[in-house]
C-alpha positions as CSV (number, residue, x, y, z in Angstrom):
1,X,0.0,0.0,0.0
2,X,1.8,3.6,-1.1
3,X,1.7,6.6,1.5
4,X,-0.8,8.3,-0.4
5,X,-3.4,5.0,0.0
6,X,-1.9,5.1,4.0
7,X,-3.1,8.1,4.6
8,X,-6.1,8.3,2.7
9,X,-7.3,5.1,4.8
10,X,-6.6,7.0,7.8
11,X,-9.0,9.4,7.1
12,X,-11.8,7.4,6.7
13,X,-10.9,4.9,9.7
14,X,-10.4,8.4,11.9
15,X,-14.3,8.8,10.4
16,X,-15.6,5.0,11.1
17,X,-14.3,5.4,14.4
18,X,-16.1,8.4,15.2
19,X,-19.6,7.3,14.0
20,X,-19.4,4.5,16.6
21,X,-18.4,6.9,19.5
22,X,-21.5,9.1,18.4
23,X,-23.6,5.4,19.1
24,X,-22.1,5.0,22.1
25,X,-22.7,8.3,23.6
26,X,-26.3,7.9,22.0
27,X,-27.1,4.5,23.3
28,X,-26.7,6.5,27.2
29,X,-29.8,8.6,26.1
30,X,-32.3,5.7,24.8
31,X,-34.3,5.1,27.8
32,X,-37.1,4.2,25.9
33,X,-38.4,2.7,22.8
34,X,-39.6,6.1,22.0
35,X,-35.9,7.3,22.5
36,X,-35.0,4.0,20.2
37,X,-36.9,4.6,17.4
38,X,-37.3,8.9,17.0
39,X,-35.0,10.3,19.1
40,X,-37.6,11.1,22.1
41,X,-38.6,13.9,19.8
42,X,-35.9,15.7,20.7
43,X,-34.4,16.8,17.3
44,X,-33.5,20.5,16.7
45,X,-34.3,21.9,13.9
46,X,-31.0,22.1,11.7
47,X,-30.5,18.3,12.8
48,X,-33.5,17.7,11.3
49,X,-33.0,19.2,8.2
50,X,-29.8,18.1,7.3
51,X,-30.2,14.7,8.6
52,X,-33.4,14.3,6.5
53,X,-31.7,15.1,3.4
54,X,-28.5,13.1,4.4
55,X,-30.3,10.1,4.6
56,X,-32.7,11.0,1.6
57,X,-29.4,11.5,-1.0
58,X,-27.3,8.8,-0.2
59,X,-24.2,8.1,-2.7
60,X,-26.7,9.1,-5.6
61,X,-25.5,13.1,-4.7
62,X,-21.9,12.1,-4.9
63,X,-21.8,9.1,-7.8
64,X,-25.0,9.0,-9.3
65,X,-25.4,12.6,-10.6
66,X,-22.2,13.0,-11.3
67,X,-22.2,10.0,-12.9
68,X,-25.3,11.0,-15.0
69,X,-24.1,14.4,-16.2
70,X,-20.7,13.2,-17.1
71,X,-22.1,11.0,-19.7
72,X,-25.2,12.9,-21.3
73,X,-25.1,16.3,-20.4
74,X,-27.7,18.7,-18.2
75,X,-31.3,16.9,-19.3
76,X,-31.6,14.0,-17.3
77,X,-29.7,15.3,-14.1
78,X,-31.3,18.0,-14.3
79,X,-34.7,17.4,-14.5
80,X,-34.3,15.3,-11.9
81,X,-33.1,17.5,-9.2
82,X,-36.4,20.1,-10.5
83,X,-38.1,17.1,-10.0
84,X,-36.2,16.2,-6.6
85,X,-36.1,20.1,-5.0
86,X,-39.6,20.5,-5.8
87,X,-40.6,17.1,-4.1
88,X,-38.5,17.7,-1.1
89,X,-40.2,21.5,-0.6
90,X,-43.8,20.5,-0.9
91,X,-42.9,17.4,1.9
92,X,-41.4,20.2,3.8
93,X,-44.5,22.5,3.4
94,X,-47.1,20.7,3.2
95,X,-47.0,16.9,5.2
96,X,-43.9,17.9,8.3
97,X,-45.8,20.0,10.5
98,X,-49.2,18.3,9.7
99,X,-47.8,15.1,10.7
100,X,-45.3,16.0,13.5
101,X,-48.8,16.8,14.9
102,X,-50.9,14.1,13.8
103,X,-48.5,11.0,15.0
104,X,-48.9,12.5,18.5
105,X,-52.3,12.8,18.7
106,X,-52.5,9.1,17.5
107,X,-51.7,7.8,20.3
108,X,-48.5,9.0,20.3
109,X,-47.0,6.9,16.7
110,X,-43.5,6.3,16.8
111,X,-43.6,4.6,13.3
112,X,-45.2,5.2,10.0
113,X,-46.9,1.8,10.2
114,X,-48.1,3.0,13.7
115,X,-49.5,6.4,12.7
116,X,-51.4,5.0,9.7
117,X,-52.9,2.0,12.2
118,X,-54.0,4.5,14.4
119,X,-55.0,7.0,12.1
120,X,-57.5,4.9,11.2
121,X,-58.5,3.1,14.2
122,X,-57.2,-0.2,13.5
123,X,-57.8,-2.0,16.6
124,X,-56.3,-5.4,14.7
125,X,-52.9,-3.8,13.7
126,X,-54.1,-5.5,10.1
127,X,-53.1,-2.1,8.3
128,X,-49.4,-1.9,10.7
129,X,-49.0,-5.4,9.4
130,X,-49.2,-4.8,5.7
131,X,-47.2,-1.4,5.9
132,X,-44.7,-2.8,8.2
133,X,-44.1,-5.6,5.1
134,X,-44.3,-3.2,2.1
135,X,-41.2,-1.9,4.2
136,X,-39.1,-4.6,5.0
137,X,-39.6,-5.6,1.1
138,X,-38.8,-2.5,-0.4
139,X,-35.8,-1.3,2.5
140,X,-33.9,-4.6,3.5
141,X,-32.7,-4.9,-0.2
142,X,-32.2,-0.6,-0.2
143,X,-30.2,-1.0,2.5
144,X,-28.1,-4.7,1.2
145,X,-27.4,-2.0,-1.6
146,X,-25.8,0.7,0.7
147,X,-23.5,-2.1,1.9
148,X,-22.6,-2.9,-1.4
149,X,-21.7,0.4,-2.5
150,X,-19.4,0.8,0.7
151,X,-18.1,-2.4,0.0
152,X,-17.3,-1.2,-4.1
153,X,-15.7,2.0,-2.6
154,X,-13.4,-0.3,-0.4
155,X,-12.3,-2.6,-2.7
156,X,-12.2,-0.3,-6.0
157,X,-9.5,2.1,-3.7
158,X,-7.3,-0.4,-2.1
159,X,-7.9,-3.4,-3.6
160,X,-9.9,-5.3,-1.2
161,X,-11.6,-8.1,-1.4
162,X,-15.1,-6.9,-1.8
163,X,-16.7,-9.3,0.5
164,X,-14.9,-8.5,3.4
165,X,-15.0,-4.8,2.6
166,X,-18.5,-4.8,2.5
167,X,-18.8,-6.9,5.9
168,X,-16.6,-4.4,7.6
169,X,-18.5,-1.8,6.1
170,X,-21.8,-2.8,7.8
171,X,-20.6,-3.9,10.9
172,X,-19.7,-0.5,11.6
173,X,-22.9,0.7,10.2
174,X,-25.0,-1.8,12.7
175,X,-22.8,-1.0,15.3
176,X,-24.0,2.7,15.8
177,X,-27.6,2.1,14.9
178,X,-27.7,-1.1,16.8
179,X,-26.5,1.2,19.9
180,X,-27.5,4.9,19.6
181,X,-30.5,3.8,17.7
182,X,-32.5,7.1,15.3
183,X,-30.4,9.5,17.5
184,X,-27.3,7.9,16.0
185,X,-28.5,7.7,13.2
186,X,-29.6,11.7,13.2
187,X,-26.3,12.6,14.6
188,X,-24.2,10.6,12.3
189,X,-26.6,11.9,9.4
190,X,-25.7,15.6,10.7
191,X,-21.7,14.8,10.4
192,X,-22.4,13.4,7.2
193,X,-23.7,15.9,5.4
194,X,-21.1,18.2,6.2
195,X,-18.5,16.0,5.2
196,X,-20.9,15.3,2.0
197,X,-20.9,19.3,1.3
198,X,-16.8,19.6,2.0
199,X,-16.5,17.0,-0.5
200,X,-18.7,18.3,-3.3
201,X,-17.2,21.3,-3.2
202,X,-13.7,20.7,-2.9
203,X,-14.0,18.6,-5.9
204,X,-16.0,20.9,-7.8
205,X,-12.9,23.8,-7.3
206,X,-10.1,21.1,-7.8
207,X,-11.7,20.2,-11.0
208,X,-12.7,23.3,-12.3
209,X,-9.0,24.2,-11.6
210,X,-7.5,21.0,-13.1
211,X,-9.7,21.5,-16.3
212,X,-7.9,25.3,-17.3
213,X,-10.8,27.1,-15.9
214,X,-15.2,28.0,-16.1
215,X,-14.5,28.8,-19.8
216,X,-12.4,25.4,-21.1
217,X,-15.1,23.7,-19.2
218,X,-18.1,24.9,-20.7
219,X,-16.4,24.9,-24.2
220,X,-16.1,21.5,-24.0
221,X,-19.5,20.9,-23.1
222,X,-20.7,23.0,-25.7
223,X,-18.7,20.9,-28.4
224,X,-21.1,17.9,-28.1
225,X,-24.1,17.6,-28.9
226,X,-27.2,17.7,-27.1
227,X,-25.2,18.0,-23.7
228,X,-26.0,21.0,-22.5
229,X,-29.7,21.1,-23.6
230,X,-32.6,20.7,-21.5
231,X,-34.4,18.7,-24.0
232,X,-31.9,16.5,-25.7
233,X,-29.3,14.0,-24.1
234,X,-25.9,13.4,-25.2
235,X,-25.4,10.0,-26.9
236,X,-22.5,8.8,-28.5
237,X,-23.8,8.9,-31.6
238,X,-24.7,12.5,-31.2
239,X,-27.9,14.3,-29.4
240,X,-31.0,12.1,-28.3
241,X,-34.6,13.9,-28.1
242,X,-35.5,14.0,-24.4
243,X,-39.1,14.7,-25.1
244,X,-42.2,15.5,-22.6
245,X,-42.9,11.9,-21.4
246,X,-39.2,11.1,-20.2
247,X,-39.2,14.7,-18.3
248,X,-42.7,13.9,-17.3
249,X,-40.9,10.6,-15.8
250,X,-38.0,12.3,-14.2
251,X,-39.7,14.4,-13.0
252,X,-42.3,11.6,-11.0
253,X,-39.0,11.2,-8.7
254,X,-40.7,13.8,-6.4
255,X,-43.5,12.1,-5.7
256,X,-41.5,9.7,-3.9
257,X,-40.9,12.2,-1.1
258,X,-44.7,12.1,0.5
259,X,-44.0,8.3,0.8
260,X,-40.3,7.6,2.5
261,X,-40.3,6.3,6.3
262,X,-36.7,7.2,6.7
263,X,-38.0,11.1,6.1
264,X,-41.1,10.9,7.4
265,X,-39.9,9.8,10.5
266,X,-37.4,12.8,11.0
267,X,-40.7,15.2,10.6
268,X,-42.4,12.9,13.6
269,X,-39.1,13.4,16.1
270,X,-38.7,17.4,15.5
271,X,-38.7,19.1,19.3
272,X,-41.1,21.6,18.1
273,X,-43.6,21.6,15.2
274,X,-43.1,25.7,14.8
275,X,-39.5,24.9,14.2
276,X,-40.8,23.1,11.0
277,X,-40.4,26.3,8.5
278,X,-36.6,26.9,9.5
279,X,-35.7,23.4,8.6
280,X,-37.8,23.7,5.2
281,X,-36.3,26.1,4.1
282,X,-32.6,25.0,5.3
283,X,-32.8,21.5,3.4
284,X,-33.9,22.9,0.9
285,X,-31.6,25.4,-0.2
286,X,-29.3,22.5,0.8
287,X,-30.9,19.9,-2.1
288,X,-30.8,22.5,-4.3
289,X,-27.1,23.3,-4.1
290,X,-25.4,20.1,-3.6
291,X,-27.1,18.5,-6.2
292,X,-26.4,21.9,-8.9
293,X,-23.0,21.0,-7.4
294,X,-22.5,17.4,-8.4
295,X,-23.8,18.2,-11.8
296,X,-21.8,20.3,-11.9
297,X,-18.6,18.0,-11.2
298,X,-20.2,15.4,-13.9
299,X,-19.5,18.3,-16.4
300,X,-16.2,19.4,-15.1
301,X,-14.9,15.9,-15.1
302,X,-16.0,15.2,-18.3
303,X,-13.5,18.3,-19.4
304,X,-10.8,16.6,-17.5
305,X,-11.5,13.6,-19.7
306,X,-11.0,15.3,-22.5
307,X,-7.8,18.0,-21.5
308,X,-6.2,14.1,-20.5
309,X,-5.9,14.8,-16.6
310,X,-8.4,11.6,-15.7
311,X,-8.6,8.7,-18.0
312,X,-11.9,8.4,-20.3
313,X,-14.4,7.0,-17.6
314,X,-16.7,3.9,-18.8
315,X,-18.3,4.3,-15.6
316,X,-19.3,8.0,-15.1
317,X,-20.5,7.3,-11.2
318,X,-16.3,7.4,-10.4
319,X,-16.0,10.3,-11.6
320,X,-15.6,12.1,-8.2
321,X,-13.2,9.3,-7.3
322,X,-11.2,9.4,-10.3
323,X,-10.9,13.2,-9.0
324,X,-10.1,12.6,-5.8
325,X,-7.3,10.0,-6.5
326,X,-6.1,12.6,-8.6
327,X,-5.9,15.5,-5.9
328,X,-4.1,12.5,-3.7
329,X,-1.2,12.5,-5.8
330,X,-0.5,16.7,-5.0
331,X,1.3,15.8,-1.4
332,X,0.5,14.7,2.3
333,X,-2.0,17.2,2.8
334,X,-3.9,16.7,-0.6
335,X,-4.0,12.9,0.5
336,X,-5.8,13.8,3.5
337,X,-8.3,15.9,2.1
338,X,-8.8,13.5,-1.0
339,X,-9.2,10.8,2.2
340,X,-12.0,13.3,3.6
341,X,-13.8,13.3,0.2
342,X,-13.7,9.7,-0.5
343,X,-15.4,9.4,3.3
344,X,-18.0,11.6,2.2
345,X,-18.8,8.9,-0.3
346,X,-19.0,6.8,2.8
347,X,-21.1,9.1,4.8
348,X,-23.4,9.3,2.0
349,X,-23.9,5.4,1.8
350,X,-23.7,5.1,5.3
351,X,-26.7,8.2,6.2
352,X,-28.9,6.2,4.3
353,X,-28.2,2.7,5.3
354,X,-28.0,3.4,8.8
355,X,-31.9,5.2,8.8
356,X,-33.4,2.5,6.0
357,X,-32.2,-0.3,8.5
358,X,-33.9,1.4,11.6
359,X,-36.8,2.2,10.0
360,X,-36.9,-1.6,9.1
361,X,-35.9,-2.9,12.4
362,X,-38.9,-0.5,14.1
363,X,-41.2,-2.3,11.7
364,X,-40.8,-6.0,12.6
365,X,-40.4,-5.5,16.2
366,X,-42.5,-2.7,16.6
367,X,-45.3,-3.0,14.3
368,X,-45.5,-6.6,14.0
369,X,-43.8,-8.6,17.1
370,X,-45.0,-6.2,19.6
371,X,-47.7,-4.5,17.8
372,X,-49.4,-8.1,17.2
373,X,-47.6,-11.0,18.7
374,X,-45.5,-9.9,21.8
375,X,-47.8,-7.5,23.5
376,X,-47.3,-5.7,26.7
377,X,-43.5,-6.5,27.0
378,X,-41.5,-4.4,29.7
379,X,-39.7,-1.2,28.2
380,X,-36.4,-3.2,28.6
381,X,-37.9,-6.4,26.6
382,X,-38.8,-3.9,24.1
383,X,-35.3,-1.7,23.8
384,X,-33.4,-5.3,23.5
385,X,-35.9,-6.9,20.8
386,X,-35.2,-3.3,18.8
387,X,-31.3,-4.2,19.0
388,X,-31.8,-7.9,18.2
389,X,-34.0,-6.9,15.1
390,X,-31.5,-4.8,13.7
391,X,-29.1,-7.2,13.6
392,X,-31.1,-9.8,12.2
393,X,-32.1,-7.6,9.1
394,X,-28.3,-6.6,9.0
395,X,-26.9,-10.4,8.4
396,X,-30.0,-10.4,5.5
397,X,-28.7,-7.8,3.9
398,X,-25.4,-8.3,4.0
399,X,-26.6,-12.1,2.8
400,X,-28.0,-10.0,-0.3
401,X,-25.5,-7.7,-0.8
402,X,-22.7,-10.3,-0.9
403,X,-22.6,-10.4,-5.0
404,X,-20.2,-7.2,-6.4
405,X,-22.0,-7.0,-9.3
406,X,-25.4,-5.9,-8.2
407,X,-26.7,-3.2,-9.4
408,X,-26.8,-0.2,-6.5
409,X,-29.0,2.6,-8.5
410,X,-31.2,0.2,-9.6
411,X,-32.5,-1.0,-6.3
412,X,-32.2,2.5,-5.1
413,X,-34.7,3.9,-8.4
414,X,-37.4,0.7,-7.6
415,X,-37.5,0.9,-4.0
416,X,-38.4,4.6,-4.0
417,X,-40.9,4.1,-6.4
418,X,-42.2,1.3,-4.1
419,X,-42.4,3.8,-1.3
420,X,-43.7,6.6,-3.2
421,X,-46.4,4.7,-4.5
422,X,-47.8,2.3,-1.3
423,X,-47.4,5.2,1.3
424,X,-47.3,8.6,-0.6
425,X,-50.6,8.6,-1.5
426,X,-51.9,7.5,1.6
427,X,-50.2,9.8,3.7
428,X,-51.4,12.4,2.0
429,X,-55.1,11.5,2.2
430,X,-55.0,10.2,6.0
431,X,-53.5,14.3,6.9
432,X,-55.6,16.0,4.1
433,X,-59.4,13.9,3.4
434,X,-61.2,13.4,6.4
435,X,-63.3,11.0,4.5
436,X,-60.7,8.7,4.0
437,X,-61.3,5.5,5.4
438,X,-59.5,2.3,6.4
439,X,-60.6,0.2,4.2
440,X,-59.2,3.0,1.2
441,X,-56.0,2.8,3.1
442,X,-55.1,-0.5,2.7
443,X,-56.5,-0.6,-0.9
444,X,-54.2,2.5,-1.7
445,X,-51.3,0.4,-0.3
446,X,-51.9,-3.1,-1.8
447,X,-52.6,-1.3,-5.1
448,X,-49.5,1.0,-5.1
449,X,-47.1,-1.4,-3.9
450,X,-48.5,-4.1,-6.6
451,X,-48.7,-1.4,-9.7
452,X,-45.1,-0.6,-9.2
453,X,-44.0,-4.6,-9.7
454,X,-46.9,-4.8,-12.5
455,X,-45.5,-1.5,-14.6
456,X,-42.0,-2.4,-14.3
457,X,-41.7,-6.0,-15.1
458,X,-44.7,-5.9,-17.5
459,X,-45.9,-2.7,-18.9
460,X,-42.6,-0.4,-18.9
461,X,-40.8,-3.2,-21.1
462,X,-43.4,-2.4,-24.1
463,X,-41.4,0.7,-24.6
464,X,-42.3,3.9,-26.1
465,X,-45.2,6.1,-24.1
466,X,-45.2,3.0,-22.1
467,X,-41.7,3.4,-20.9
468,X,-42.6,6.1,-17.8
469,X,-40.9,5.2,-14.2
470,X,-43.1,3.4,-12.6
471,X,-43.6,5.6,-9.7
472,X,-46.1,8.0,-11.7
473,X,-48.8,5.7,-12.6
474,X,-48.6,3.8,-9.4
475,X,-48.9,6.5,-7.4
476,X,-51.8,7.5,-9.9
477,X,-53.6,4.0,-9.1
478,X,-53.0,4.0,-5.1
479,X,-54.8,7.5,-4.9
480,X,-57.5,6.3,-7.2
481,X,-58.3,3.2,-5.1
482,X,-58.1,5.3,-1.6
483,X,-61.1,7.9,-2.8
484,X,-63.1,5.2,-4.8
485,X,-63.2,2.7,-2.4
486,X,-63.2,4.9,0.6
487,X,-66.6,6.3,-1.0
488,X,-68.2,3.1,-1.3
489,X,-67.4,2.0,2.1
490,X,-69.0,2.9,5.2
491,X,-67.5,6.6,7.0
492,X,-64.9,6.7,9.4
493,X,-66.3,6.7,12.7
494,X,-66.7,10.1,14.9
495,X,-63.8,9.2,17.6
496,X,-61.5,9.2,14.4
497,X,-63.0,12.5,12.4
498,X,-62.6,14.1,16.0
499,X,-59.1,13.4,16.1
500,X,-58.4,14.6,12.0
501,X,-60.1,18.2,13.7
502,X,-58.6,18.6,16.4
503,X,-55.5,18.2,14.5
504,X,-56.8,21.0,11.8
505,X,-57.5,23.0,14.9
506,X,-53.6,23.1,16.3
507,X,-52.7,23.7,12.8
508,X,-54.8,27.4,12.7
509,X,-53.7,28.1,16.6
């Protein structure tokens, strides 16, 4: 191993490290299940924000993106962060107060499955159940791909073997969660998306520099076709139309916002509900840059291709590590900060691993063991069946993600579709329609969860118009079954209208 690799690794072990002494400090403060599983609803605002949006971008900021824009231009990254920004600022406005309230006038929901069981009143945890599973099938392979990916970072810059990179990778990832519990994970998400934000930039003004300036870079860009357009992609034949059903698609991405437990769950554990704007309007702007950022370094590194400073990249998701190597080779120092970088990968991966496997864990043993089978266990029974349920779901996904060649943004694209499509819609009805009934919300699951399989494996394959993410007309079908079969079933009873007005009512104090 060179000096340059030596100290590069240091960096990121000084950053492993310090992740598990955040879930040991946590685990003093998780007294309770409560504590477990949100925190105690104790988050400040900033914490909030950023660690929503930490665990929301995952490694798709710093490789995906990038990776997008280096090979076809502005279109399809761009459209996609419209679509992103404008999802993540609507969830902001328009579902984190509302439900920050709402879970604790349901009996005081810790989960998503909880809230929606109580929302509705029901008493035989049937609707927990079936959201608790649409969750461990979507989010124990989402999270077998975040060990992957650390496991592909690993073994790509030191030439590890992947499986044990990817072990090691995890274990450090359970260990904090398993622990500190959401606090960890909150507090770990915080870190990360600083380190995330260092690392963007840094590599944005190393490459910028590297390339011969603004101006060589966007003459490149200019010089093929199609890649800086907004409706043409960048091919290597030449331009591609990107015409109004692929935006129209891309766009879809931010529906999936309404439906992700790993957010969702940060609005519920806020300290304060007033607090709500300040963190709006901080993750926002923060979306909004970071991702304008990493297309940013997609384009840049593509002009590095071209002046002969990074090789010609078949895969355009290493872009930001090709950089980074690169900025490794200018001294100790450089090694250090290029060590920083390449842990903000890390983070990235990690900020979302660590909350999809909590939010997993709180669903077996919350929503189905002791929501349904184990009832009326002591606090303590509770606490160690949340530790022993994370680290079940951890050997499964590691069990899954054990294969190098799995595909990491594909999981990523069909789980969030999966989400957005089985819980959006019925989150939004259950804070907005006080018509909506249990029966509608458990048809606007099943039908959500089972359009997204039904589109992708069987109608997106047709091609042409056909060929839209399978987000958009699931979601379409799940909030068509709520309303229609909500309105030919019977009303939800008074003791659960009260609630849904009462709740209005603190919304207008």
């Amino acid at each position: 191993m060179t000096t340059t690799q030596i100290l590069i690794l240091t960096s990121i072990i000084v950053y492993l490290i310090a992740t598990i002494a955040i879930g040991v400090w946590s685990s003093r403060k998780n007294e309770t299940t409560e504590d477990f599983y949100l925190g105690g609803r104790k988050l400040g605002p900033i914490i909030t924000a950023m660690s929503a949006e930490a665990s929301d971008m995952s490694s798709y900021l710093l490789m995906g993106v990038p990776g997008v824009a280096y090979v076809s231009g502005l279109a399809d990254a761009t459209w996609t962060i419209i679509g992103l920004a404008v999802g993540t600022y609507l969830n902001w406005l328009i579902v984190a107060k509302r439900l920050r309230i709402y879970t604790v006038k349901a009996n005081n929901s810790t989960t998503v499955p909880e809230f929606i069981s109580n929302r509705f009143g029901d008493d035989k945890k049937i609707l927990a159940v079936i959201a608790a599973a649409v969750i461990i099938i979507f989010f124990v392979p989402y999270t077998a791909s975040g060990f992957s990916a650390c496991g592909k970072l690993f073994s790509t810059l030191f030439g590890m073997n992947y499986l044990t990179a990817m072990i090691i990778s995890a274990i450090v990832i359970v260990a904090y969660t398993t622990l500190g519990g959401f606090l960890a994970a909150s507090t770990t998400d915080f870190i990360q998306s600083i380190i995330m934000t260092f690392a963007i930039l840094t590599v944005l003004g190393f490459g910028v520099a590297t390339a011969g300036g603004f101006d060589n870079v966007k003459t490149n860009a200019q010089s093929m076709a199609g890649y800086l357009s907004m409706v043409q992609t960048h091919t290597t034949e030449g331009a591609a139309s990107y015409g109004p059903i692929t935006i129209l698609s891309t766009l879809a991405w931010g529906l999936g916002y309404f439906g992700m437990p790993h957010i969702l769950l940060r609005f519920m554990a806020i300290e304060d509900h007033n607090k709500i704007k300040l963190s709006r309007r901080i993750a926002t702007i923060w979306v909004v840059i970071s991702m304008a950022i990493a297309v940013g370094i997609g384009i840049t590194g593509r002009a590095m291709s071209e002046a002969g400073t990074i090789p010609e990249l078949a895969d355009g998701e290493t872009v930001l590590i090709e950089i980074s190597q690169l900025l490794a080779s200018h001294g100790a120092l450089a090694a250090i900060i290029a060590g920083v970088i390449l842990a903000g990968i890390l983070a990235a991966t990690m900020s979302t691993a660590d909350s999809q496997l909590l939010a997993a864990a709180s669903s077996v043993s919350k929503d189905i063991l002791n929501g349904v089978f184990l009832k009326n266990m002591s606090e303590k029974t509770a606490m160690l069946l949340a530790r022993i349920t994370v680290l079940v779901i951890s050997i499964i996904a590691m069990f899954i993600a054990r294969d190098p060649n799995s595909s990491v943004f594909g999981v990523v694209s069909f789980a969030w579709a999966g989400f957005g499509a089985a819980f959006g819609p019925v989150i939004l009805t259950a804070l907005f329609w006080r018509r909506t009934n249990r029966q509608g919300a458990l048809a606007g699951m099943v039908c959500g969860g089972v359009m997204v399989f039904v589109w992708k494996f069987l109608v997106r394959p047709m091609g042409g118009a056909w060929n839209i993410y399978e987000l958009l007309p699931a979601f379409i079908v799940a909030l068509a079954a709520i309303i229609i079969v909500s309105l030919l079933t019977k009303a939800p009873a008074e003791e659960i209208t009260e609630v849904f007005d009462d709740v209005k009512k603190e919304l207008k104090a």
